[in-house]
DSSP file (Angstrom, degrees, kcal/mol; ACC not computed):
  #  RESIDUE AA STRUCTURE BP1 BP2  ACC     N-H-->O    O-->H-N    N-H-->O    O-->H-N    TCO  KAPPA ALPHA  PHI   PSI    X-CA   Y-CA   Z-CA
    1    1 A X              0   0    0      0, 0.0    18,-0.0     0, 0.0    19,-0.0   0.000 360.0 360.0 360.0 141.2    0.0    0.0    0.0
    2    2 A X        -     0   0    0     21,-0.1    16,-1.4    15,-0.1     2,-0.3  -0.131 360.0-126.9 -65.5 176.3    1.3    3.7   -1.1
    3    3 A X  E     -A   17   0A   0     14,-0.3     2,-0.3     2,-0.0    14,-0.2  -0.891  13.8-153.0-126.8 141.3    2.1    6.4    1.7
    4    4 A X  E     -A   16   0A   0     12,-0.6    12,-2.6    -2,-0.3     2,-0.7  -0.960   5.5-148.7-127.5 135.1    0.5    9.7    1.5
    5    5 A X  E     -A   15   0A   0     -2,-0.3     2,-1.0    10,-0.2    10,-0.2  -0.869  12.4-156.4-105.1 103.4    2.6   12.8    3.2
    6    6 A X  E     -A   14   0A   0      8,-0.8     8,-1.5    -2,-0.7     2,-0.4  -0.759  12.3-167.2 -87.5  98.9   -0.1   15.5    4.6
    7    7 A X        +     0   0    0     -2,-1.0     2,-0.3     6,-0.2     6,-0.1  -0.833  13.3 166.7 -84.8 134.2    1.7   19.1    4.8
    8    8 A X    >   -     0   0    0      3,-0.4     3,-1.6    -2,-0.4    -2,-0.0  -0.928  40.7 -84.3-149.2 142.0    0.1   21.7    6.6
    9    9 A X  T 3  S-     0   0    0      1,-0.3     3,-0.1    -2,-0.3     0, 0.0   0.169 105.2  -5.5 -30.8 121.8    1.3   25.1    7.9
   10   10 A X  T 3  S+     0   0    0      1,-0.2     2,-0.3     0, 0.0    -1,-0.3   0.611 109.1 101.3  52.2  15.7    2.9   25.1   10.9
   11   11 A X  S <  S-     0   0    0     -3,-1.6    -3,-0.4     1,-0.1    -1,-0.2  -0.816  79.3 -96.4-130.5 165.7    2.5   21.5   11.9
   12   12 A X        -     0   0    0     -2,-0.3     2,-0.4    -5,-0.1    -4,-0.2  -0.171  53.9 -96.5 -94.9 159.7    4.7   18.6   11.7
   13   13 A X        -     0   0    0     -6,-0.1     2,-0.2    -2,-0.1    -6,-0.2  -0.794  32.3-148.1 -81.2 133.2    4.1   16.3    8.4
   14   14 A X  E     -A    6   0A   0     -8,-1.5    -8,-0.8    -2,-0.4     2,-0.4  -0.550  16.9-177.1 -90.6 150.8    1.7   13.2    8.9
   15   15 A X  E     +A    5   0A   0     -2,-0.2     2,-0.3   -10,-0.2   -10,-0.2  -0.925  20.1 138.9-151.3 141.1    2.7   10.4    6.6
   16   16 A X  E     -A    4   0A   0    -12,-2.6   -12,-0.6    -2,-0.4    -2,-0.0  -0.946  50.3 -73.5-175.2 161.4    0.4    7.3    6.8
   17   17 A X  E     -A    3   0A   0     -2,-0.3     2,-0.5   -14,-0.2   -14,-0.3  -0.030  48.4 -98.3 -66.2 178.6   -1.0    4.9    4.4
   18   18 A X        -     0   0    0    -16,-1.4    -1,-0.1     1,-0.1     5,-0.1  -0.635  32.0-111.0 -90.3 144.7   -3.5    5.4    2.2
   19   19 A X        -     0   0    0     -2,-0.5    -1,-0.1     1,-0.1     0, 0.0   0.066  38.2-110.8 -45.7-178.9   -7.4    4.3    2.7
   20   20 A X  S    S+     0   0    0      2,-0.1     4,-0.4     3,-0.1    -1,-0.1   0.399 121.1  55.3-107.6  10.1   -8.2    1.6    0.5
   21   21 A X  S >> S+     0   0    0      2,-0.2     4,-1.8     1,-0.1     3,-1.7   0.857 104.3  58.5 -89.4 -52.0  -10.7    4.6   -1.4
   22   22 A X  T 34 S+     0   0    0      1,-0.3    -2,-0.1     2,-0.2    -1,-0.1   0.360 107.7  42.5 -89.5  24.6   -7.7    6.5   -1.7
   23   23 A X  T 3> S+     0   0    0     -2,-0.8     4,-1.0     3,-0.2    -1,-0.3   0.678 101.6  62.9-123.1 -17.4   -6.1    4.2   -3.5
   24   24 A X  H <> S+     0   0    0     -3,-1.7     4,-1.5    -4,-0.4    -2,-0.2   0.734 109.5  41.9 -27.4 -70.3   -8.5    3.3   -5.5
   25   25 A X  H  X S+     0   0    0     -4,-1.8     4,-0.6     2,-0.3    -3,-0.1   0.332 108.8  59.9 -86.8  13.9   -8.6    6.7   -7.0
   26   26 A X  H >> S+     0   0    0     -5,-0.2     3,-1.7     2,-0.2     4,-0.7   0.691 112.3  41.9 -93.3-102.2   -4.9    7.0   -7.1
   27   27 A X  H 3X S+     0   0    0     -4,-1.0     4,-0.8     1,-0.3     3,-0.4   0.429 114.7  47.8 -12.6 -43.5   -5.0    4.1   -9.1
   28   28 A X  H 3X S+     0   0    0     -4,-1.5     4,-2.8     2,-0.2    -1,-0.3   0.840 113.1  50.4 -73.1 -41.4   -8.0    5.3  -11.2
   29   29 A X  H << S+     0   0    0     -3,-1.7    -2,-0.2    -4,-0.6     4,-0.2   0.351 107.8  56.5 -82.4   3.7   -6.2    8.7  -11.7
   30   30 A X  H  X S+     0   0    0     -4,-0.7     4,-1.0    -3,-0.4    -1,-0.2   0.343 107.1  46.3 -87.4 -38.1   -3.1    6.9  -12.8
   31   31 A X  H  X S+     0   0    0     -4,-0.8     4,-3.3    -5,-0.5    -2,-0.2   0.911 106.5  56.5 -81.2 -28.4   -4.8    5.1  -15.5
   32   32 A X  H  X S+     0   0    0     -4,-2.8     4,-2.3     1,-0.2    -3,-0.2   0.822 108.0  47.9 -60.0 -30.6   -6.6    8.2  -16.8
   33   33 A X  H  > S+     0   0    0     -4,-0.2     4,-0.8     2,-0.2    -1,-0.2   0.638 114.0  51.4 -93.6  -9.6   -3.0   10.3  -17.3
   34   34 A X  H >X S+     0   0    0     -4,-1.0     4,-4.0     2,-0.2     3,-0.6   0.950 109.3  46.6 -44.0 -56.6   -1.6    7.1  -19.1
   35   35 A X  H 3X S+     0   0    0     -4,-3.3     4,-3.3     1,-0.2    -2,-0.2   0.961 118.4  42.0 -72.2 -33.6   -4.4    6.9  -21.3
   36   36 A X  H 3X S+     0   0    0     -4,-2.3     4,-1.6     2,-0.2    -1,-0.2   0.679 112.1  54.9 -84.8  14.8   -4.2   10.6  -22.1
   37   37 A X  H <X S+     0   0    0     -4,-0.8     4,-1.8    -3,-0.6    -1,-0.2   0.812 109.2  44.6 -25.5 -67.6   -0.9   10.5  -22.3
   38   38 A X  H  X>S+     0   0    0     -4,-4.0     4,-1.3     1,-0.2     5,-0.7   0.882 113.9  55.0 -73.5 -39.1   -1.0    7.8  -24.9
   39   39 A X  H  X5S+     0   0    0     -4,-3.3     4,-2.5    -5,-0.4    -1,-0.2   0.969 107.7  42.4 -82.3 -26.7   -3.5    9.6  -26.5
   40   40 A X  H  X5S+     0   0    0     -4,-1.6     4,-3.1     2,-0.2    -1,-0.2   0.838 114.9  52.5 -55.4 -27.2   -1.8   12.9  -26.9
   41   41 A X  H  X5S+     0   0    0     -4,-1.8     4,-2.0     1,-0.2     5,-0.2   0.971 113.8  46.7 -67.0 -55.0    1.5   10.9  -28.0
   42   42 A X  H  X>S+     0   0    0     -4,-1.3     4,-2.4     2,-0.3     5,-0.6   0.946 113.7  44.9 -41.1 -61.8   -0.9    9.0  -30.7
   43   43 A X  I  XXS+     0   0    0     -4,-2.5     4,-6.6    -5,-0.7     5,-0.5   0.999 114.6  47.7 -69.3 -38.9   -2.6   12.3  -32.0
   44   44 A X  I  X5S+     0   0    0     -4,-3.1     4,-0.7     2,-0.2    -1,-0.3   0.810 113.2  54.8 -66.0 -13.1    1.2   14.4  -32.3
   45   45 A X  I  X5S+     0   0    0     -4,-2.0     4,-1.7    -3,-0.2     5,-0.2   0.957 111.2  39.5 -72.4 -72.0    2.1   11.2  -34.0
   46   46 A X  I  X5S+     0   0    0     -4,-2.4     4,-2.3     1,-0.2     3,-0.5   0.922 116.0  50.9 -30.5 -48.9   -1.0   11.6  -36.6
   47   47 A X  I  X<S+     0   0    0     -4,-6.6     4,-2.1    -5,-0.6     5,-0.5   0.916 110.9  48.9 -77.5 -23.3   -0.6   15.2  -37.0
   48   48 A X  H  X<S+     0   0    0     -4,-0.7     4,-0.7    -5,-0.5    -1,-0.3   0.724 112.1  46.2 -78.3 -17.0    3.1   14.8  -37.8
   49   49 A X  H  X S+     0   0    0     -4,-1.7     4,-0.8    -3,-0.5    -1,-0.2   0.785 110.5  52.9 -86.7 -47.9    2.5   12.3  -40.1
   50   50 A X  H  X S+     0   0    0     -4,-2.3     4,-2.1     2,-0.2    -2,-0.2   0.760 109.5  55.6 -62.6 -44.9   -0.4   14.5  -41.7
   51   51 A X  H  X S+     0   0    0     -4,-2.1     4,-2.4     1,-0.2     5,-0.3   0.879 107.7  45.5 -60.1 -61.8    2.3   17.4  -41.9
   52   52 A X  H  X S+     0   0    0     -4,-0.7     4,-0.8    -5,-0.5    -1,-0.2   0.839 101.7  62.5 -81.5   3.5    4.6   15.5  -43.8
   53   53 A X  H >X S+     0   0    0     -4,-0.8     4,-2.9     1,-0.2     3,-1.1   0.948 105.3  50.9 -76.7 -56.8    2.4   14.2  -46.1
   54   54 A X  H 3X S+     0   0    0     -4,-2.1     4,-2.3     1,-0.2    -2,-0.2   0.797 103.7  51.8 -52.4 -28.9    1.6   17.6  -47.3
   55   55 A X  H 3< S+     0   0    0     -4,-2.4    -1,-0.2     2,-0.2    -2,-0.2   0.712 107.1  55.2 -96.8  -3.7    4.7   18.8  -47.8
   56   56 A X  H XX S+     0   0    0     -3,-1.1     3,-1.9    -4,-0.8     4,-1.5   0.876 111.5  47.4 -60.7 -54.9    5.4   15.8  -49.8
   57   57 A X  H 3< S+     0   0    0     -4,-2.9     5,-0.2     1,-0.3    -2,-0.2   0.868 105.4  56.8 -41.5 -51.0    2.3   16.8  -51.9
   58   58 A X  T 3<>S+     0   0    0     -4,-2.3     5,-1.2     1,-0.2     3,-0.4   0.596 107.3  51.7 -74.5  -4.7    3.3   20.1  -52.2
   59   59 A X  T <45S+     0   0    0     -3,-1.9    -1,-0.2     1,-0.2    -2,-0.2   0.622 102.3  53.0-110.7  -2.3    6.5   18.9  -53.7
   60   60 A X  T  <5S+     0   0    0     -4,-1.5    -1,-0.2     1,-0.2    -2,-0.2   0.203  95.6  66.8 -85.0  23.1    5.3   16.9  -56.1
   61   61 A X  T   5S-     0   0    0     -3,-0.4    -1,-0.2     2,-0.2    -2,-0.2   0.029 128.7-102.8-124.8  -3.4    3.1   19.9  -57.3
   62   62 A X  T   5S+     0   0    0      1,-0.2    -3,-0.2    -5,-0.2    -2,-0.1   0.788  76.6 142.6  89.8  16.7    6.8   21.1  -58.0
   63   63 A X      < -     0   0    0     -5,-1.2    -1,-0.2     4,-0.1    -2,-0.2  -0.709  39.0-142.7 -94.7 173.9    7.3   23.6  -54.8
   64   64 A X     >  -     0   0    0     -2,-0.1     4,-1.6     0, 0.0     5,-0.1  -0.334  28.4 -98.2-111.4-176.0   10.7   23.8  -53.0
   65   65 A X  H  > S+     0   0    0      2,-0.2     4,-0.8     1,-0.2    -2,-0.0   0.303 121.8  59.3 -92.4  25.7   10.9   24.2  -49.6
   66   66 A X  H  > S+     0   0    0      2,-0.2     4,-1.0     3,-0.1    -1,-0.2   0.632 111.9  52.7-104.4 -37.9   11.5   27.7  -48.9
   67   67 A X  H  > S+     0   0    0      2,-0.2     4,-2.6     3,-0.1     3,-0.4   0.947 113.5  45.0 -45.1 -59.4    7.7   27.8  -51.0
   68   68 A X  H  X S+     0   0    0     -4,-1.6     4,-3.2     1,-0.3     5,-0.4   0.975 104.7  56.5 -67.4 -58.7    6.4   25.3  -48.6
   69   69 A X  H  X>S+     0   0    0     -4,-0.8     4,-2.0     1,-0.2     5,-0.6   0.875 114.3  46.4 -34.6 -51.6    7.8   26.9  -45.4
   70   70 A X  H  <5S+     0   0    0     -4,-1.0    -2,-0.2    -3,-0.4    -1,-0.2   0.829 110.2  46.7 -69.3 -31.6    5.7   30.1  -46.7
   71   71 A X  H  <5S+     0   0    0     -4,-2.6    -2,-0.2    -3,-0.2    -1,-0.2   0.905 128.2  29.4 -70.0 -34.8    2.6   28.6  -47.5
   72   72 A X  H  <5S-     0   0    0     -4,-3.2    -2,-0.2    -5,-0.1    -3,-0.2   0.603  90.4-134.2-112.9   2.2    2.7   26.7  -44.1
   73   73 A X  T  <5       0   0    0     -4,-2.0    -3,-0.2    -5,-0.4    -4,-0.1   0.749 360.0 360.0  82.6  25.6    4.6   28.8  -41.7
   74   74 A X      <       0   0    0     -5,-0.6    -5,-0.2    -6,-0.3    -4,-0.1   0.287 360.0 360.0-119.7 360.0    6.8   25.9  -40.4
């Protein structure tokens, strides 16, 4: 079982375990930032993929990249 450290102002630090609710939702709030983790890593993956696909496009439409860098500001 985890240990929870309780600071408060002018008092000595409590440390003691956690309930078996609060550990529960330490555990449920540990699976929730994995999965949006994973899902932000997943979506910059997509958009980066999306990015270069276009600027592939755009150079088979015959622009250079100093064109493509001005049409997309990157």
């Amino acid at each position: 079982m985890a240990k929870i450290t309780i600071s408060r102002p002018n008092q000595a630090d409590e440390i003691r375990d956690l309930t078996a609710e609060e550990e529960t939702q330490r555990q449920t709030d540990i699976s929730a930032e994995t999965a949006r983790l994973e899902a932000d890593a997943e979506a910059k993956i997509a958009a980066d993929a999306k990015l270069a696909s276009g600027k592939a496009k755009l150079k088979e439409l015959g622009l250079d990249d100093d064109e493509i860098t001005q049409i997309i500001g990157i």
